[in-house]
PDB file of N, CA, C and O in Angstrom:
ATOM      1  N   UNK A   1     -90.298 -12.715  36.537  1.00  0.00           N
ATOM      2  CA  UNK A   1     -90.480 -12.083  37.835  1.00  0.00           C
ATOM      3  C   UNK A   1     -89.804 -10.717  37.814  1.00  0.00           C
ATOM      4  O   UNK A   1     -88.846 -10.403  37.107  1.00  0.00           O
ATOM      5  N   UNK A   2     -90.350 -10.065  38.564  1.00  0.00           N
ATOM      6  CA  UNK A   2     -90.153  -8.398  38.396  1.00  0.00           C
ATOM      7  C   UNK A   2     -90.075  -7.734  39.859  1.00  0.00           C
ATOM      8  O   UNK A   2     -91.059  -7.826  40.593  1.00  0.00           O
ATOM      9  N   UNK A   3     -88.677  -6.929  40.380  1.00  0.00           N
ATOM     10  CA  UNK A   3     -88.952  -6.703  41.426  1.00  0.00           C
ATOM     11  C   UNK A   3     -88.317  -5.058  41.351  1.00  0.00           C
ATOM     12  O   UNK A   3     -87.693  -4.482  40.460  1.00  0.00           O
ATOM     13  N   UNK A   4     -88.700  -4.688  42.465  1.00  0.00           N
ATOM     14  CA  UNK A   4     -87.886  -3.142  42.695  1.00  0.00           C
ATOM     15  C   UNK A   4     -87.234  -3.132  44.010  1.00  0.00           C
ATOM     16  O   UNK A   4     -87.481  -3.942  44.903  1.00  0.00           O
ATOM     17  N   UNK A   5     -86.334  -2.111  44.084  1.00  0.00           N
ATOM     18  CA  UNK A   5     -85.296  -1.778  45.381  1.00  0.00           C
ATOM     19  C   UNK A   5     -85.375   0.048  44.685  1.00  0.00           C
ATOM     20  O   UNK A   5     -85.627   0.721  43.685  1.00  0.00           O
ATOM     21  N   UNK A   6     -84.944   0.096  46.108  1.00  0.00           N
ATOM     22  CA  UNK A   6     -85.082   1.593  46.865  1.00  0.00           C
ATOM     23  C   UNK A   6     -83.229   1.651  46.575  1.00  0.00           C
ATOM     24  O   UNK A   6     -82.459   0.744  46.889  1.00  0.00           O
ATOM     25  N   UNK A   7     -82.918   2.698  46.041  1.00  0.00           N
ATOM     26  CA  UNK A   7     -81.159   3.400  45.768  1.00  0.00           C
ATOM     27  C   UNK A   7     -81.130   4.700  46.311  1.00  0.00           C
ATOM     28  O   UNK A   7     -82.061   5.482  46.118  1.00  0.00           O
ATOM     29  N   UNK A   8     -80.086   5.007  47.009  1.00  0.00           N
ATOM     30  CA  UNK A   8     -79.823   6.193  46.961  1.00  0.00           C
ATOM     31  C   UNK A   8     -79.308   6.860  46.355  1.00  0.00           C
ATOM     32  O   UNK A   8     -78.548   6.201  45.644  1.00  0.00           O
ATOM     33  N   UNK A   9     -79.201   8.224  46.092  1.00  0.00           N
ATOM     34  CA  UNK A   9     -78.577   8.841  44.225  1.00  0.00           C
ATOM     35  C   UNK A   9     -77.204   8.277  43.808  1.00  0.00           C
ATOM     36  O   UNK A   9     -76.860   7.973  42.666  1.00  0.00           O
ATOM     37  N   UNK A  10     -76.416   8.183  45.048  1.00  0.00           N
ATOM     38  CA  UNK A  10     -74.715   8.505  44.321  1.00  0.00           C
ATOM     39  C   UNK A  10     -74.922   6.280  44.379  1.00  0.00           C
ATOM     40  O   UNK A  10     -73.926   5.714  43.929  1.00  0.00           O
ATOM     41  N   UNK A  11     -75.817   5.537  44.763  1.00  0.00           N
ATOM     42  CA  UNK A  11     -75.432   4.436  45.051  1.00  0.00           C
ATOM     43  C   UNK A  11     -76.602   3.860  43.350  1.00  0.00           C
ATOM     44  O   UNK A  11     -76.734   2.759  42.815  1.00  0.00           O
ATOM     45  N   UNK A  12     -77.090   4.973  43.088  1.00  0.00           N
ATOM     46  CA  UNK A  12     -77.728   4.949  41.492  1.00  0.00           C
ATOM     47  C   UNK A  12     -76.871   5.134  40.688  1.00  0.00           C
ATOM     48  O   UNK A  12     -76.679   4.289  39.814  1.00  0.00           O
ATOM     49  N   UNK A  13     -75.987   6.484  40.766  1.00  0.00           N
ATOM     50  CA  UNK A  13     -74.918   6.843  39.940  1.00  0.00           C
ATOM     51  C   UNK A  13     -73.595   5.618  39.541  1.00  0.00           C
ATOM     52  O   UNK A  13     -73.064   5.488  38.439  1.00  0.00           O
ATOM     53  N   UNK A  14     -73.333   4.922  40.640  1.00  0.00           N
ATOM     54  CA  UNK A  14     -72.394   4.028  41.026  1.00  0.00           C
ATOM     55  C   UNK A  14     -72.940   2.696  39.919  1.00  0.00           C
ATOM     56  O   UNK A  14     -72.379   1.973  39.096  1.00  0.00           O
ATOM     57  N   UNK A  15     -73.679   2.783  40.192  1.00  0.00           N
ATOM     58  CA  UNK A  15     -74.751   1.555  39.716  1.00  0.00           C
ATOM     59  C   UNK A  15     -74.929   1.535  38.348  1.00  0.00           C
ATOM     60  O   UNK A  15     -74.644   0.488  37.768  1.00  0.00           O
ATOM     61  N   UNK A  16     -75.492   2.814  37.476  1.00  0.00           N
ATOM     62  CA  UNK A  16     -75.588   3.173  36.093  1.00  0.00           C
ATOM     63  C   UNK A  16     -74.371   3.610  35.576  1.00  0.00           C
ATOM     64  O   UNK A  16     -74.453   3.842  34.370  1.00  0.00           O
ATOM     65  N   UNK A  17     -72.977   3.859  36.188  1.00  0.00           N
ATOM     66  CA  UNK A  17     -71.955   3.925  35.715  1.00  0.00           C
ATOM     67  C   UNK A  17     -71.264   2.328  35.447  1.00  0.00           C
ATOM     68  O   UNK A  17     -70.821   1.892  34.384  1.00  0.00           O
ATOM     69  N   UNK A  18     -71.323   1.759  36.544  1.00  0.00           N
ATOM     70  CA  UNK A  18     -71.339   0.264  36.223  1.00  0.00           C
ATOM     71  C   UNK A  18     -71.656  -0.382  34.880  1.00  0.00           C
ATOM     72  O   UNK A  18     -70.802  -1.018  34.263  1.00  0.00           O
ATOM     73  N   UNK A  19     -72.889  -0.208  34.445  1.00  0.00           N
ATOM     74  CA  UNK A  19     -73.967  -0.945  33.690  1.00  0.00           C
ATOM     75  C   UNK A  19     -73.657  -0.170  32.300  1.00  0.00           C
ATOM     76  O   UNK A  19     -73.694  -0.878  31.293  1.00  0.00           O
ATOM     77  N   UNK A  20     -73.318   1.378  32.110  1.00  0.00           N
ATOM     78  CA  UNK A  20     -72.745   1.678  31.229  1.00  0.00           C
ATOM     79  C   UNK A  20     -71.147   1.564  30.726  1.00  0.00           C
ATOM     80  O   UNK A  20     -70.795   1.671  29.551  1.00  0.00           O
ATOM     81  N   UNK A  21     -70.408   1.365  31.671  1.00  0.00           N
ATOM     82  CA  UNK A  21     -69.125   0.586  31.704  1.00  0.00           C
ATOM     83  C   UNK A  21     -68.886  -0.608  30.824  1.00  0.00           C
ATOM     84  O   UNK A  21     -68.067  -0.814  29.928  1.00  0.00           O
ATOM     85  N   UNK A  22     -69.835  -1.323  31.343  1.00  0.00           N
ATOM     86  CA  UNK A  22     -70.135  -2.494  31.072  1.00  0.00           C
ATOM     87  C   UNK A  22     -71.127  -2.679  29.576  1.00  0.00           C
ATOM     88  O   UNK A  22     -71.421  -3.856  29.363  1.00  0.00           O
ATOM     89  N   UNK A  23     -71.505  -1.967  28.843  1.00  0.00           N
ATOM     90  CA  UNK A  23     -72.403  -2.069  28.142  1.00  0.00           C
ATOM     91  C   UNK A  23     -73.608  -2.506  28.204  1.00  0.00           C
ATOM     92  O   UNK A  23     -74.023  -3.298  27.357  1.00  0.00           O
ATOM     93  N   UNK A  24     -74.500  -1.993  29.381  1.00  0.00           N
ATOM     94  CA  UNK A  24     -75.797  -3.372  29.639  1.00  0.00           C
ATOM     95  C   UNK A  24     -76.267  -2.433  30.391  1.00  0.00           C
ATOM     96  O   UNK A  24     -75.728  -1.445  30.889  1.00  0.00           O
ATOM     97  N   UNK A  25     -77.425  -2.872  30.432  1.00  0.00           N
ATOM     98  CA  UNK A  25     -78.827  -2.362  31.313  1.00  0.00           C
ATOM     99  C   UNK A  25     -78.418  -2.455  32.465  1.00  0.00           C
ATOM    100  O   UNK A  25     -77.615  -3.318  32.821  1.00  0.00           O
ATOM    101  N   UNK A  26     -78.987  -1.441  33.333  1.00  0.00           N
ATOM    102  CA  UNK A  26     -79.012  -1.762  34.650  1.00  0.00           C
ATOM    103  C   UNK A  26     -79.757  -2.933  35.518  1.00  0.00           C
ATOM    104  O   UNK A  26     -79.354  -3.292  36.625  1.00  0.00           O
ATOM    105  N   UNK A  27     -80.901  -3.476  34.855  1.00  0.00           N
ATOM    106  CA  UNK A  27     -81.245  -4.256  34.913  1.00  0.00           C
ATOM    107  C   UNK A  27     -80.441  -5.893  34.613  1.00  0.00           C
ATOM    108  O   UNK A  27     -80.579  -6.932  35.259  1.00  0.00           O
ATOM    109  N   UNK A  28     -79.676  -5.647  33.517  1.00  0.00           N
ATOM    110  CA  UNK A  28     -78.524  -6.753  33.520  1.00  0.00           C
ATOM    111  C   UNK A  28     -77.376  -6.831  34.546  1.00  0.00           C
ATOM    112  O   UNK A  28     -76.860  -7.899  34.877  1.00  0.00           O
ATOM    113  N   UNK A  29     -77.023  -5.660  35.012  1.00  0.00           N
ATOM    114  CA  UNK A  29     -76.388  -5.552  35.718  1.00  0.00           C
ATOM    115  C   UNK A  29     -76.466  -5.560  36.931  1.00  0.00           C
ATOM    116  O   UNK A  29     -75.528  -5.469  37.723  1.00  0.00           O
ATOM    117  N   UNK A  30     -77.643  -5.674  37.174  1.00  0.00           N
ATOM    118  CA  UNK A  30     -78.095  -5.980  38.477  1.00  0.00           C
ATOM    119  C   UNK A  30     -78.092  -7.754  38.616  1.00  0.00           C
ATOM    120  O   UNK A  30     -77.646  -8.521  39.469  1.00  0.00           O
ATOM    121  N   UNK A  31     -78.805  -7.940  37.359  1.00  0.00           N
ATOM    122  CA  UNK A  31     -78.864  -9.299  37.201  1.00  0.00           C
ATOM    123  C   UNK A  31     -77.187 -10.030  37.288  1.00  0.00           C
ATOM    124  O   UNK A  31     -76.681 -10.531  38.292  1.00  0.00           O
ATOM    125  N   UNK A  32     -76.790  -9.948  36.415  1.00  0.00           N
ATOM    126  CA  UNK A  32     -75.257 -10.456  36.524  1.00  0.00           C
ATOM    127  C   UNK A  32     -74.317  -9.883  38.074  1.00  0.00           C
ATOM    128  O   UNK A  32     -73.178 -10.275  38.327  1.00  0.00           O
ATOM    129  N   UNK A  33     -74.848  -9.228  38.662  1.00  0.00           N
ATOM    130  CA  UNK A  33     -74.138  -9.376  39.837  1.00  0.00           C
ATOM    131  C   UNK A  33     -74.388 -10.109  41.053  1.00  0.00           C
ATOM    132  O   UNK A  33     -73.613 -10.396  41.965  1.00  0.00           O
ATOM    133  N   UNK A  34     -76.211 -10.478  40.821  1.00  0.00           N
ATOM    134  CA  UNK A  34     -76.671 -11.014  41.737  1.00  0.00           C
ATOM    135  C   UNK A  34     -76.121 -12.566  41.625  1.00  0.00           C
ATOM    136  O   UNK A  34     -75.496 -13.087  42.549  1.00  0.00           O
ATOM    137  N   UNK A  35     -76.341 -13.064  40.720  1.00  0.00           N
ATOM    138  CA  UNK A  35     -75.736 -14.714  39.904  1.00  0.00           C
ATOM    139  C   UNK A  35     -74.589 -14.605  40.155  1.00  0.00           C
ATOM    140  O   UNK A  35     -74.199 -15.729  40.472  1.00  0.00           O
ATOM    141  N   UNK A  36     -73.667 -13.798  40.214  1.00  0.00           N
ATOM    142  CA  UNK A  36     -72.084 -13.878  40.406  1.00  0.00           C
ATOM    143  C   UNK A  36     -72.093 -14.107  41.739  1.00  0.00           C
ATOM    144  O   UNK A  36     -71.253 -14.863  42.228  1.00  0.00           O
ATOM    145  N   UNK A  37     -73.010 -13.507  42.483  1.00  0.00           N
ATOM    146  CA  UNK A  37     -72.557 -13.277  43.917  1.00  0.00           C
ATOM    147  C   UNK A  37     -72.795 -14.731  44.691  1.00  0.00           C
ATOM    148  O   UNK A  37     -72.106 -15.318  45.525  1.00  0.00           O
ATOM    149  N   UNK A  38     -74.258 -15.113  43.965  1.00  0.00           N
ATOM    150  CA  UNK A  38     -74.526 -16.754  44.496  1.00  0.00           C
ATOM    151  C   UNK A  38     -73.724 -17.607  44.052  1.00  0.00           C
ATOM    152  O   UNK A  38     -73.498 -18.626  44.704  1.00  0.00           O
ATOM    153  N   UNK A  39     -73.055 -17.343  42.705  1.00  0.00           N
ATOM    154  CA  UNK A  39     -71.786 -18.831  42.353  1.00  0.00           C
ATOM    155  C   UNK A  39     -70.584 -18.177  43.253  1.00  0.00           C
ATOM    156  O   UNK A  39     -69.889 -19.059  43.758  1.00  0.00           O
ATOM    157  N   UNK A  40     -70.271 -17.167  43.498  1.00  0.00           N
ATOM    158  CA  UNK A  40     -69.071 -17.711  44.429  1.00  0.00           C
ATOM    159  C   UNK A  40     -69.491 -17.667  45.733  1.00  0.00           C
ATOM    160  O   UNK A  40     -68.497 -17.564  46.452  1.00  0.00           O
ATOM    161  N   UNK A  41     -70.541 -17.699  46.392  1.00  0.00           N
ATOM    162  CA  UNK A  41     -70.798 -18.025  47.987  1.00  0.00           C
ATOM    163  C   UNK A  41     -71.220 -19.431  47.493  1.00  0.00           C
ATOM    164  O   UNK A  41     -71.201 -20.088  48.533  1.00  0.00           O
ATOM    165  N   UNK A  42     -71.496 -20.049  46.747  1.00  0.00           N
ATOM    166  CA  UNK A  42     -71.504 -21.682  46.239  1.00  0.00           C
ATOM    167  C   UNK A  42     -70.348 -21.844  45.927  1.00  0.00           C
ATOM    168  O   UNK A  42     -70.135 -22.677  46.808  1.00  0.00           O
ATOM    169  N   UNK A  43     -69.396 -21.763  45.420  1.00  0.00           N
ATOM    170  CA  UNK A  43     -68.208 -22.318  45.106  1.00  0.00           C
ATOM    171  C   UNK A  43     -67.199 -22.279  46.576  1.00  0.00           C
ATOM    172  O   UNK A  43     -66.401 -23.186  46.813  1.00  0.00           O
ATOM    173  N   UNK A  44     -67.356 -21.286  47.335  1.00  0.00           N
ATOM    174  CA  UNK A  44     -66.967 -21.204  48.605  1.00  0.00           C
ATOM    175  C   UNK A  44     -67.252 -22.469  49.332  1.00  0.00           C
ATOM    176  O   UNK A  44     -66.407 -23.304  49.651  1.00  0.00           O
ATOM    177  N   UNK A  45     -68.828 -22.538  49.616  1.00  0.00           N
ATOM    178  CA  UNK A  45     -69.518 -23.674  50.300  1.00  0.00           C
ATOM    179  C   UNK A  45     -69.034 -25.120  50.369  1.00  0.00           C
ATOM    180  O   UNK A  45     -68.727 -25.899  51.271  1.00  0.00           O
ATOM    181  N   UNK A  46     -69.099 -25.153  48.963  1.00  0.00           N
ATOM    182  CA  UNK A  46     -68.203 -26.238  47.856  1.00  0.00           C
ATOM    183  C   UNK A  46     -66.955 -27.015  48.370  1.00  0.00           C
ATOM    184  O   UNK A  46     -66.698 -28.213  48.490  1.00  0.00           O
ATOM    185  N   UNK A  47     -66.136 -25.610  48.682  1.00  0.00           N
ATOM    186  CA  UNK A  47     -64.800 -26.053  49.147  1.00  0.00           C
ATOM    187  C   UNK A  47     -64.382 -25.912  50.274  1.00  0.00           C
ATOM    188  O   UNK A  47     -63.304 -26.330  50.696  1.00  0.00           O
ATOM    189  N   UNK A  48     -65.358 -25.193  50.981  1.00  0.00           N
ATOM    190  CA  UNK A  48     -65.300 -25.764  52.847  1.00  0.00           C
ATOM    191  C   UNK A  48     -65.252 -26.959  52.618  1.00  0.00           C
ATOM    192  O   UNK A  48     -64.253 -27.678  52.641  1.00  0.00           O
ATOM    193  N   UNK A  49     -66.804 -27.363  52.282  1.00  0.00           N
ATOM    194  CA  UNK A  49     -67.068 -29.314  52.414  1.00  0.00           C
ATOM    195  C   UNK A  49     -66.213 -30.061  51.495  1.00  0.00           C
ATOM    196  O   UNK A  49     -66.694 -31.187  51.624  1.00  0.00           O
ATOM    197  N   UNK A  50     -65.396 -30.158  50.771  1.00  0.00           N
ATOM    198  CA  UNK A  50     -64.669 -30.651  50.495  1.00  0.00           C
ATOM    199  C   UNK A  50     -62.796 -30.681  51.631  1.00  0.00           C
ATOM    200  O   UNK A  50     -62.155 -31.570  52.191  1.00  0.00           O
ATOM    201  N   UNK A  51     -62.670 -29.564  51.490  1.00  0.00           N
ATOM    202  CA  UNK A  51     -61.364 -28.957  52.636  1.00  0.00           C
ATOM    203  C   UNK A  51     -61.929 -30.275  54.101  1.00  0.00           C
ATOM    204  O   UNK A  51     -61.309 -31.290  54.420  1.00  0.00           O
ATOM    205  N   UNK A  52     -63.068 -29.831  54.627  1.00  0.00           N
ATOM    206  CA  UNK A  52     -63.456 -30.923  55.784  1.00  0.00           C
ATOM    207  C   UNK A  52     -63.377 -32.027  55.296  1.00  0.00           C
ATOM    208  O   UNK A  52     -62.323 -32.535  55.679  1.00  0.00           O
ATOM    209  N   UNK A  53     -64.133 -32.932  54.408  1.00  0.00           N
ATOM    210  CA  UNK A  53     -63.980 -34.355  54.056  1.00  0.00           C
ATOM    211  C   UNK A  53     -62.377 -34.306  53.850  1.00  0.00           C
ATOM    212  O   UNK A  53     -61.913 -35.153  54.612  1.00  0.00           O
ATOM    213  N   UNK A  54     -61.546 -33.794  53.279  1.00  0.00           N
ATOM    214  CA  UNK A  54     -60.345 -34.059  53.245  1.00  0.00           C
ATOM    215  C   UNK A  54     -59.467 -34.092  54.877  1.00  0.00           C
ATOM    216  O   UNK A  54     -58.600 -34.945  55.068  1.00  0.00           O
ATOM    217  N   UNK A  55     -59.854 -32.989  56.035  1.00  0.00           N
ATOM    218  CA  UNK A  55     -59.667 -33.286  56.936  1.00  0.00           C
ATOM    219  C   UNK A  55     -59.568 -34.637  57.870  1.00  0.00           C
ATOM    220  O   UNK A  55     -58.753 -35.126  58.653  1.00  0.00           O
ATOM    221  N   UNK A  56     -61.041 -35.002  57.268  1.00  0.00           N
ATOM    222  CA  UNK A  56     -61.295 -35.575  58.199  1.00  0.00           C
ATOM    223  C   UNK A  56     -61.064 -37.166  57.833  1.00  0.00           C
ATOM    224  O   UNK A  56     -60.894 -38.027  58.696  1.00  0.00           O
ATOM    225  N   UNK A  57     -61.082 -37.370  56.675  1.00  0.00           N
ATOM    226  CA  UNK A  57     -59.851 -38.434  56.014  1.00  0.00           C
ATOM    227  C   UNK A  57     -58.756 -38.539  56.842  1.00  0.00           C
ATOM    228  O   UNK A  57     -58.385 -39.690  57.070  1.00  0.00           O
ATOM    229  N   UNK A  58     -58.240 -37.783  57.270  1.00  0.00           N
ATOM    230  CA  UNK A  58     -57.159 -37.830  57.488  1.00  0.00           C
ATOM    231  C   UNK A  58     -55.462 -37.942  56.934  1.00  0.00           C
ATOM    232  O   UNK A  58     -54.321 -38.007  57.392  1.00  0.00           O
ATOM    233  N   UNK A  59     -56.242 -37.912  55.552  1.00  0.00           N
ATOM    234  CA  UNK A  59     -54.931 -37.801  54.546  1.00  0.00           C
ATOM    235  C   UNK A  59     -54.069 -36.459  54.428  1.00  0.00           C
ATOM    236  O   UNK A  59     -54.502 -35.330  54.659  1.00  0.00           O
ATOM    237  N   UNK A  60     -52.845 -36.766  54.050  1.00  0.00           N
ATOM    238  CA  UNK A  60     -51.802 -35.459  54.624  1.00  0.00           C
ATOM    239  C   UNK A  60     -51.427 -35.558  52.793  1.00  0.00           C
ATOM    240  O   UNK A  60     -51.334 -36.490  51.995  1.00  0.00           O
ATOM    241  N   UNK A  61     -51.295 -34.101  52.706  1.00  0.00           N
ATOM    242  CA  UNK A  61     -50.631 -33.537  51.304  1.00  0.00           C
ATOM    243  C   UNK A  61     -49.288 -34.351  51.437  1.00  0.00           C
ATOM    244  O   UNK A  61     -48.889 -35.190  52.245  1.00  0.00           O
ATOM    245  N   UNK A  62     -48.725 -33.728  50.252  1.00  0.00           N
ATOM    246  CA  UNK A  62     -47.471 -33.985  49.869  1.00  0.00           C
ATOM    247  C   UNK A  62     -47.033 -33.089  49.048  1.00  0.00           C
ATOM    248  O   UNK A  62     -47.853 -32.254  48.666  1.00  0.00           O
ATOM    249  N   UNK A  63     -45.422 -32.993  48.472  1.00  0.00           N
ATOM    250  CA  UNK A  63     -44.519 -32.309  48.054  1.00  0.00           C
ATOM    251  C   UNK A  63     -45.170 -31.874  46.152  1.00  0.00           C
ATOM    252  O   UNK A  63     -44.073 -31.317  46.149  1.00  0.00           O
ATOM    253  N   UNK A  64     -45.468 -31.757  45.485  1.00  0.00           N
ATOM    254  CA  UNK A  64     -45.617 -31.666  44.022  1.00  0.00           C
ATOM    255  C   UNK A  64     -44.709 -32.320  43.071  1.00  0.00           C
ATOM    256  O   UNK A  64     -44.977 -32.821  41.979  1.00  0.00           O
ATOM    257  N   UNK A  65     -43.476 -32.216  43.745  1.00  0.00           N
ATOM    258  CA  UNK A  65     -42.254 -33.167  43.312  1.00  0.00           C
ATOM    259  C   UNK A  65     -42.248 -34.602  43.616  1.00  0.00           C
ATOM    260  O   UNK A  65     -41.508 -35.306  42.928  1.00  0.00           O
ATOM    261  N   UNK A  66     -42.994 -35.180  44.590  1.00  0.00           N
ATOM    262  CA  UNK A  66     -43.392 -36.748  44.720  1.00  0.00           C
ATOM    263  C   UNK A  66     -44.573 -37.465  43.651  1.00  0.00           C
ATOM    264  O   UNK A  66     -44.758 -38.595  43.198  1.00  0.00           O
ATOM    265  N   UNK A  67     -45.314 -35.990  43.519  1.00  0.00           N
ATOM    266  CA  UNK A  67     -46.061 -36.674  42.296  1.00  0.00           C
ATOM    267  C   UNK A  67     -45.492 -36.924  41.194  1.00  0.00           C
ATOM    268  O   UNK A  67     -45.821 -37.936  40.575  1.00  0.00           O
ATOM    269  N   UNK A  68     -44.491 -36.042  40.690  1.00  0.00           N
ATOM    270  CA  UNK A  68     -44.130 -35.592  39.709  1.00  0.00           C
ATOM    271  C   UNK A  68     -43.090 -37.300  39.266  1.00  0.00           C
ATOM    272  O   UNK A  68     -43.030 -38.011  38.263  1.00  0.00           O
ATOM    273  N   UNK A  69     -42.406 -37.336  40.704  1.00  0.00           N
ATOM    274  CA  UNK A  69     -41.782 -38.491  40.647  1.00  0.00           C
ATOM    275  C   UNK A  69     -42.196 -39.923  40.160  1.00  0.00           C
ATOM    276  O   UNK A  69     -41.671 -40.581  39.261  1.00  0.00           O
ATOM    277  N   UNK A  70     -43.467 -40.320  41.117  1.00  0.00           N
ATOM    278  CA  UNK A  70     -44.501 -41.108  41.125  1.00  0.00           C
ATOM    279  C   UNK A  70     -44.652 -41.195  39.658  1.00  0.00           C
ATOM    280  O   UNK A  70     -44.314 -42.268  39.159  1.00  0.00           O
ATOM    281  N   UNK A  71     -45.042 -40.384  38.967  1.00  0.00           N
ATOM    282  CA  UNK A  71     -45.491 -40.272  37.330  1.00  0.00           C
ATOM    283  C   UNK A  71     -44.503 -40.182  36.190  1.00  0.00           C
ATOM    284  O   UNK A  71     -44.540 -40.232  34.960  1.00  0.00           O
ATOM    285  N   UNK A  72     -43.470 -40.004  37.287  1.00  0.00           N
ATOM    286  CA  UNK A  72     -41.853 -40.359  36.249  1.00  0.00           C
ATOM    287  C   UNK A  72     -42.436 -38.867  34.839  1.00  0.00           C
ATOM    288  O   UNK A  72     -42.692 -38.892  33.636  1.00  0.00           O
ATOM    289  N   UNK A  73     -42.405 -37.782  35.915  1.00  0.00           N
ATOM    290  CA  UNK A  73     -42.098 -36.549  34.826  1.00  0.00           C
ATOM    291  C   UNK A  73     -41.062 -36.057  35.473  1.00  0.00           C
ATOM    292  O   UNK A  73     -40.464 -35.078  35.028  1.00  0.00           O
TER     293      UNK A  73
END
């Protein structure tokens, strides 16, 4: 699949300085930022719903030193 977007010069410049920075096409670099951007708004997502199920458990943290105890380190 093949698409185009509209840049403005200095947001081209920004863009192909990037991609030459980086050693890679602008096209990779477009690519690898777009995939970065969806794994961490997924990894975010991730750990809302997890953070809530833990809420709503109702289970309460503890000290790092009770584990530590617990496990006799």
């Amino acid at each position: 699949m093949a698409f185009s977007i509209r840049l403005t010069e200095s947001e081209k410049a920004l863009a192909d300085s990037y991609a030459k920075l980086h050693a890679m096409s602008l096209g990779e670099a477009f690519k690898k930022a777009l995939f970065e951007k969806i794994e961490d708004e997924y990894d975010i997502a991730v750990a809302d719903e997890a953070y809530s199920e833990y809420v709503e458990s109702g289970r309460e943290s503890r000290p790092i030193e009770a584990l530590w105890k617990e496990c006799d380190l």
